[in-house]
Backbone as JSON Lines, residues from 0, in Angstrom:
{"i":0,"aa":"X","n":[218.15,4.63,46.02],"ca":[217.15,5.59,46.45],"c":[217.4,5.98,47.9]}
{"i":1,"aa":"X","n":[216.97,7.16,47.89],"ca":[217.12,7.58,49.46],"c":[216.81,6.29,50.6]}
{"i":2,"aa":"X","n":[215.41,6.22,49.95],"ca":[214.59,5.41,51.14],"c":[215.69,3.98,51.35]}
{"i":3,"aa":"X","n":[216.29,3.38,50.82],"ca":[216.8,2.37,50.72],"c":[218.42,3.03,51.83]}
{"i":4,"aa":"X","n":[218.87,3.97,51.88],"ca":[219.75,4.14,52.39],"c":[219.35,4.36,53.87]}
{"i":5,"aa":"X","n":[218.17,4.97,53.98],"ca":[217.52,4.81,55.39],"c":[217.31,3.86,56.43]}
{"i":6,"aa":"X","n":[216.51,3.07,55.58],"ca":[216.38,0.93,55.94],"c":[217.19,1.22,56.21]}
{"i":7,"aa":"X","n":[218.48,0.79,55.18],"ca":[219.74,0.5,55.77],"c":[220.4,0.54,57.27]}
{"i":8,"aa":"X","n":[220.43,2.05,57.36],"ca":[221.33,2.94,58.33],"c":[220.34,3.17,59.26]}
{"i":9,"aa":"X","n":[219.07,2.47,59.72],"ca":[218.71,2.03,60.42],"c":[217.83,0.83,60.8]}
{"i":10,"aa":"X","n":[218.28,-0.35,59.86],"ca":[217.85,-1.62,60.46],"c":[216.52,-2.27,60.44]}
{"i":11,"aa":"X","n":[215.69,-1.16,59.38],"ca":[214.15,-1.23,59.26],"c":[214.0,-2.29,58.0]}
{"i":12,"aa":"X","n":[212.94,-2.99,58.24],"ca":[212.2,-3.8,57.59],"c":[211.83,-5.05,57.89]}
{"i":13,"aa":"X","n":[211.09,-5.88,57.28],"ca":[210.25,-7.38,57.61],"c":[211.3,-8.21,57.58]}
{"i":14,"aa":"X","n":[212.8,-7.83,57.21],"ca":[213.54,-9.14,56.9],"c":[215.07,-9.16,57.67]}
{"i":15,"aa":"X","n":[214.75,-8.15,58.63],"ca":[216.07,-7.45,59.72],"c":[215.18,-8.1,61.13]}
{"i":16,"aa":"X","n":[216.56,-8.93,61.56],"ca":[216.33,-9.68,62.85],"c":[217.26,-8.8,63.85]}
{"i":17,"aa":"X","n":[216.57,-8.0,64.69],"ca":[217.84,-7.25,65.99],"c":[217.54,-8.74,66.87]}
{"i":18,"aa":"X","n":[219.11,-7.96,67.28],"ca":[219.29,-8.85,68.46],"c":[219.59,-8.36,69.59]}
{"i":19,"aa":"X","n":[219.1,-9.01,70.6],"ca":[219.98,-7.79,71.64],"c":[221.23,-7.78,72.39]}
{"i":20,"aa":"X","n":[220.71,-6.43,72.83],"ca":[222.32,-6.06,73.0],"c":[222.97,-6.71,73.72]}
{"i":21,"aa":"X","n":[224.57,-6.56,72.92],"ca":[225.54,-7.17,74.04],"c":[226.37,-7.1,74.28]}
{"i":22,"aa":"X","n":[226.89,-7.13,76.09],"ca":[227.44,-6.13,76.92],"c":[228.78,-6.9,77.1]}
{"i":23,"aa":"X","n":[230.04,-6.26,76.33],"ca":[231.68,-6.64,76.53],"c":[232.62,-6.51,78.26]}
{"i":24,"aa":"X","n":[232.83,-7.14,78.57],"ca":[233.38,-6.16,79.72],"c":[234.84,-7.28,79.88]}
{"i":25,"aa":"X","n":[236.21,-6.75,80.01],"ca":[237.15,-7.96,79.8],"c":[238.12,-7.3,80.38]}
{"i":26,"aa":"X","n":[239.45,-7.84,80.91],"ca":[240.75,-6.69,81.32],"c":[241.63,-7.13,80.38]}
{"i":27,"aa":"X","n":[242.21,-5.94,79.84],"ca":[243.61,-6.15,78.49],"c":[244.41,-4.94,79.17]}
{"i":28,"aa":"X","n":[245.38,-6.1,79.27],"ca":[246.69,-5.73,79.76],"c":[246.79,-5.19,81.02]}
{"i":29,"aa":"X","n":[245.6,-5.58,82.15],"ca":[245.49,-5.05,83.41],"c":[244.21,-3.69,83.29]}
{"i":30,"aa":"X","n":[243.76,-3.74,82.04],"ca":[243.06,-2.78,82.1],"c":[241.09,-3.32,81.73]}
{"i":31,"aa":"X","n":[240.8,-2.47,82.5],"ca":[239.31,-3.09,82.0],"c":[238.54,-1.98,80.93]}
{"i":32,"aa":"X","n":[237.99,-2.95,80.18],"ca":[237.74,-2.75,78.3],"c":[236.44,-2.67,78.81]}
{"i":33,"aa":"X","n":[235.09,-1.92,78.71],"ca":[234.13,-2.3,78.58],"c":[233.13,-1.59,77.3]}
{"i":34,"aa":"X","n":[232.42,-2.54,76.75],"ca":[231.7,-1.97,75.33],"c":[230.24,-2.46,75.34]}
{"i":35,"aa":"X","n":[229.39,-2.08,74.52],"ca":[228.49,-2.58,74.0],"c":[228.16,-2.68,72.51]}
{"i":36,"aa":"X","n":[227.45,-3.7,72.19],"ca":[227.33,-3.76,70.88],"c":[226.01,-4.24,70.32]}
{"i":37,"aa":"X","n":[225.6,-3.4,69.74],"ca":[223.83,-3.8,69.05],"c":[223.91,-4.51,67.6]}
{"i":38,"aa":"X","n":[223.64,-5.81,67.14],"ca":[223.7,-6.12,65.96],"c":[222.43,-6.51,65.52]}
{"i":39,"aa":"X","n":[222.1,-6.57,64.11],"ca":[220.87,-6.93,63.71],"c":[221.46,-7.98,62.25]}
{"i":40,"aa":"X","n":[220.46,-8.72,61.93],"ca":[221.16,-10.02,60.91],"c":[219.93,-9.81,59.76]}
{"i":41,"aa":"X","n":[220.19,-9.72,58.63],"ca":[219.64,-9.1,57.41],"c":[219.26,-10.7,56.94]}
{"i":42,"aa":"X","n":[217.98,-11.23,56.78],"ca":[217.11,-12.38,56.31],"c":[217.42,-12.26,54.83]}
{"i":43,"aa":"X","n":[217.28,-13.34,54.27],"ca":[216.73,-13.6,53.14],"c":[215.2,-13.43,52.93]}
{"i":44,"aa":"X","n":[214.5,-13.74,53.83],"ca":[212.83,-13.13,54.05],"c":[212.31,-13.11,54.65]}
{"i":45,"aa":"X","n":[210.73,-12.66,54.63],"ca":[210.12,-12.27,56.1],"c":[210.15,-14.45,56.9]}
{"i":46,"aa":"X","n":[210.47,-15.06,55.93],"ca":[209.95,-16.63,56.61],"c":[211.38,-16.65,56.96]}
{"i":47,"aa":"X","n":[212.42,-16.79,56.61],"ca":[213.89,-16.67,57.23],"c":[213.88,-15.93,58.46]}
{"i":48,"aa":"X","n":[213.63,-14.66,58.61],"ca":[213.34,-13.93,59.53],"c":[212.44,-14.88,61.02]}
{"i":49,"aa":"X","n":[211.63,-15.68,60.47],"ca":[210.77,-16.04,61.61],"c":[211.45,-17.24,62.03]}
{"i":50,"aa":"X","n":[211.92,-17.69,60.75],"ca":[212.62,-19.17,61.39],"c":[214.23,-18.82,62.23]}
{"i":51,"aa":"X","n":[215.22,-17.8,61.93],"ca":[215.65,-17.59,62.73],"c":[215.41,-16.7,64.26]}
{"i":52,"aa":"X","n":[214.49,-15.87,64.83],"ca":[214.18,-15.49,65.62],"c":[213.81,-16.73,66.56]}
{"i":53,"aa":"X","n":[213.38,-17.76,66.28],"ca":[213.33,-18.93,67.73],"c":[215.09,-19.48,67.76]}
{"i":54,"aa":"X","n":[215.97,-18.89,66.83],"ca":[217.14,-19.4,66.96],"c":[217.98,-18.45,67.79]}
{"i":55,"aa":"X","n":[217.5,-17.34,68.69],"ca":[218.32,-16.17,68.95],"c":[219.05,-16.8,69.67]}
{"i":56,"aa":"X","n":[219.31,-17.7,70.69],"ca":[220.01,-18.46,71.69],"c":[221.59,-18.78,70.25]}
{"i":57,"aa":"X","n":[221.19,-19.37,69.62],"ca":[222.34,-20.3,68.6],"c":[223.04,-18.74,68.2]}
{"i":58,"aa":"X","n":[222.64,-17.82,67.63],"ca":[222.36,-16.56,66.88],"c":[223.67,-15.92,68.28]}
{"i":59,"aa":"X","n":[223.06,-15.47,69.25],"ca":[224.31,-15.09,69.81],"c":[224.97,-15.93,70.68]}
{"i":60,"aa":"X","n":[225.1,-17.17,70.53],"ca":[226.07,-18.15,70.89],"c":[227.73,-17.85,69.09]}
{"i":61,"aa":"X","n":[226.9,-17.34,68.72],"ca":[228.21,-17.16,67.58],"c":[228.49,-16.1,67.49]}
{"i":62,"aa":"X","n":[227.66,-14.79,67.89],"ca":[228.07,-13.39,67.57],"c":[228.86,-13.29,69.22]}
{"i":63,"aa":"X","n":[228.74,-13.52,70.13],"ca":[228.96,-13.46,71.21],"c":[230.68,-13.69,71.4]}
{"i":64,"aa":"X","n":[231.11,-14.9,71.09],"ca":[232.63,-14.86,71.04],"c":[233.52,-14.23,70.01]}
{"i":65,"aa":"X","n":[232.59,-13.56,69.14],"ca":[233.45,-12.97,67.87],"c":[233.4,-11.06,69.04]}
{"i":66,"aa":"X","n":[232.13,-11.32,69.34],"ca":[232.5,-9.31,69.66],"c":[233.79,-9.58,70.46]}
{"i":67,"aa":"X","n":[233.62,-10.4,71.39],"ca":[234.73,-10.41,72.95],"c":[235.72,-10.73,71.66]}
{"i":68,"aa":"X","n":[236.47,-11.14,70.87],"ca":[237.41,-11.3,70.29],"c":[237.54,-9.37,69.37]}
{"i":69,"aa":"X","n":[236.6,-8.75,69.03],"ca":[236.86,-7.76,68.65],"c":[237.06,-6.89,69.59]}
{"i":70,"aa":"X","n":[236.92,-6.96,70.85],"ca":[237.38,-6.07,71.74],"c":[238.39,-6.43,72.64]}
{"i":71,"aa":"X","n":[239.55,-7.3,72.05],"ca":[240.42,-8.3,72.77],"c":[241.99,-7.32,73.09]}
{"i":72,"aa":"X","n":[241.57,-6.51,72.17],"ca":[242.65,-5.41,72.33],"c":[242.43,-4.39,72.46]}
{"i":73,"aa":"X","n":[241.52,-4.03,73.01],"ca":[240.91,-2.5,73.58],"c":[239.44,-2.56,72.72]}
{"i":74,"aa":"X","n":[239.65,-0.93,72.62],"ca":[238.27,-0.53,71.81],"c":[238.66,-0.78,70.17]}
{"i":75,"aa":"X","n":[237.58,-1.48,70.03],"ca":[237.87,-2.07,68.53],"c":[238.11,-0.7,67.32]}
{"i":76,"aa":"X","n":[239.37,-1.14,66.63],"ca":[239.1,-0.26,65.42],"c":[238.54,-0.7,64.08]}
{"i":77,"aa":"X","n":[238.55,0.44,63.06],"ca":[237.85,0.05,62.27],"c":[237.86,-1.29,61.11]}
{"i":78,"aa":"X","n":[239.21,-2.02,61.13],"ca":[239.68,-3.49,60.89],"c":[238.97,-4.35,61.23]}
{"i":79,"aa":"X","n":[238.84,-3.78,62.76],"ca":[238.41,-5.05,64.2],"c":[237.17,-5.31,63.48]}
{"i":80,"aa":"X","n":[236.37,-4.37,63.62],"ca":[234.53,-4.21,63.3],"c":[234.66,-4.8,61.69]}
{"i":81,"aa":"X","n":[235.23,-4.05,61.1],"ca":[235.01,-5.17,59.14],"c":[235.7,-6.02,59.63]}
{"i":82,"aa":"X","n":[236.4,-6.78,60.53],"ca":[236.76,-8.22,60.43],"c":[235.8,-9.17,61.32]}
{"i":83,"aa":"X","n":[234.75,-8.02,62.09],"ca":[233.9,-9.04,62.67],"c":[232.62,-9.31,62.05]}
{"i":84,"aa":"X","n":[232.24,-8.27,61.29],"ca":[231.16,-8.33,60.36],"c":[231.09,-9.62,59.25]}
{"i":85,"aa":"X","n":[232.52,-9.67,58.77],"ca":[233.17,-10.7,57.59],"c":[232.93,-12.05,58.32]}
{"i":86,"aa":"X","n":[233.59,-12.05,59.72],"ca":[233.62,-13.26,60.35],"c":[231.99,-13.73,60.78]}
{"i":87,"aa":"X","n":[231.29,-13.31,61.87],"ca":[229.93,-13.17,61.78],"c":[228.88,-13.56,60.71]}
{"i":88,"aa":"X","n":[228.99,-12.63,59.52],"ca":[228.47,-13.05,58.33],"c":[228.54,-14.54,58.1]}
{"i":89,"aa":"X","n":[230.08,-14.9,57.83],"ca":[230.58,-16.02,57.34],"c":[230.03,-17.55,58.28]}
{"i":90,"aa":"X","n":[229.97,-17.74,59.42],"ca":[229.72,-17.96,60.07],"c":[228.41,-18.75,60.33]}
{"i":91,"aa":"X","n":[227.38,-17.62,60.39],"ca":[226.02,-17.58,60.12],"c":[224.99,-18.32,59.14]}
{"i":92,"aa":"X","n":[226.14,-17.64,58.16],"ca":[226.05,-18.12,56.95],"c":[226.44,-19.96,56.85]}
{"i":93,"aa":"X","n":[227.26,-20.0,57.29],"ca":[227.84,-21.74,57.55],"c":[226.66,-22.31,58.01]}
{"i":94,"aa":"X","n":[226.33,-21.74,59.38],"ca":[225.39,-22.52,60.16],"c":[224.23,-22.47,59.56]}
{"i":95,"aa":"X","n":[223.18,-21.55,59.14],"ca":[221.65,-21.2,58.91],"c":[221.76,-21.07,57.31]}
{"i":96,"aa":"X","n":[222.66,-21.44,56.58],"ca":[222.83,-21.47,55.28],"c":[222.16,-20.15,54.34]}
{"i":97,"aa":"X","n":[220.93,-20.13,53.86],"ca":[220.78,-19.02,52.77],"c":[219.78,-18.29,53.63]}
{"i":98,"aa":"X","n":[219.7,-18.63,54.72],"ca":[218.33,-17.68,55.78],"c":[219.49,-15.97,56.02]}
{"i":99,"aa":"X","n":[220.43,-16.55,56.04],"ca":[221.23,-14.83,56.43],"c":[221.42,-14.67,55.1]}
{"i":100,"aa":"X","n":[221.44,-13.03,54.96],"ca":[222.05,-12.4,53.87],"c":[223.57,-11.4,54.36]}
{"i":101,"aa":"X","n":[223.9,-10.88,55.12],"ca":[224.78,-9.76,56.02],"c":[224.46,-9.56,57.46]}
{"i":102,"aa":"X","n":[225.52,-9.36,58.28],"ca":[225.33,-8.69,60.0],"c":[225.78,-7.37,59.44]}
{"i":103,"aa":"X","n":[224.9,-6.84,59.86],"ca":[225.01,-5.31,60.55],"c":[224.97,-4.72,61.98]}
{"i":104,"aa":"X","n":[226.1,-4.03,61.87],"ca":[226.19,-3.43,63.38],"c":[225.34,-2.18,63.62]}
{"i":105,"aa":"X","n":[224.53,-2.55,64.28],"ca":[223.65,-0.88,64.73],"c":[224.23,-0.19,65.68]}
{"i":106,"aa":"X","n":[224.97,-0.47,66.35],"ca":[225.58,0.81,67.65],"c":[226.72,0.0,68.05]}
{"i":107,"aa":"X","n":[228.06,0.54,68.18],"ca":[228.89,-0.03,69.23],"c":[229.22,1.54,70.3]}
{"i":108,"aa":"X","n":[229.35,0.81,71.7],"ca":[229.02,1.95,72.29],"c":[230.68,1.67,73.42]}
């Protein structure tokens, strides 16, 4: 349904945790890379949702070295981003077990 593609493609509902943003800045190859990146982490439910939000510290202690690794060679392409989403996910998923369902990226800037 439409409405479902909306949520989506923008991050709405009781069971979408944003996080905030966060700011890349690194030198590759003598050059300085700088990015930003907005992600939000898709709950299993609105109680997943609450129990990870006191976890945002742990939450981007793991998304945090995966972006700087997606922007390790410039501005990430589109590999970089589905290999950080995969990794992220996976991850998350390890740690907080069935509370994540998917990371979604809302903006890389």
């Amino acid at each position: 349904a439409a409405s479902d593609v909306y949520k989506r493609q923008f991050m709405v509902g009781r069971d979408v945790l944003p996080l905030p943003l966060f700011y890349i800045s690194l030198y590759v190859n003598g050059r300085l890379v700088e990015g930003k990146l907005r992600v939000a982490v898709q709950t299993s439910s609105p109680a997943a949702r609450r129990s990870l939000n006191v976890e945002k510290n742990a939450l981007r202690g793991i998304i945090y070295p995966l972006a700087i690794r997606m922007w390790e060679n410039g501005r990430p392409s589109t590999e970089d981003i589905r290999d950080f989403k995969a990794e992220a996910t996976s991850q998350l998923k390890t740690r907080f077990d069935d509370l994540v369902k998917e990371v979604f990226i809302e903006s890389i800037l």
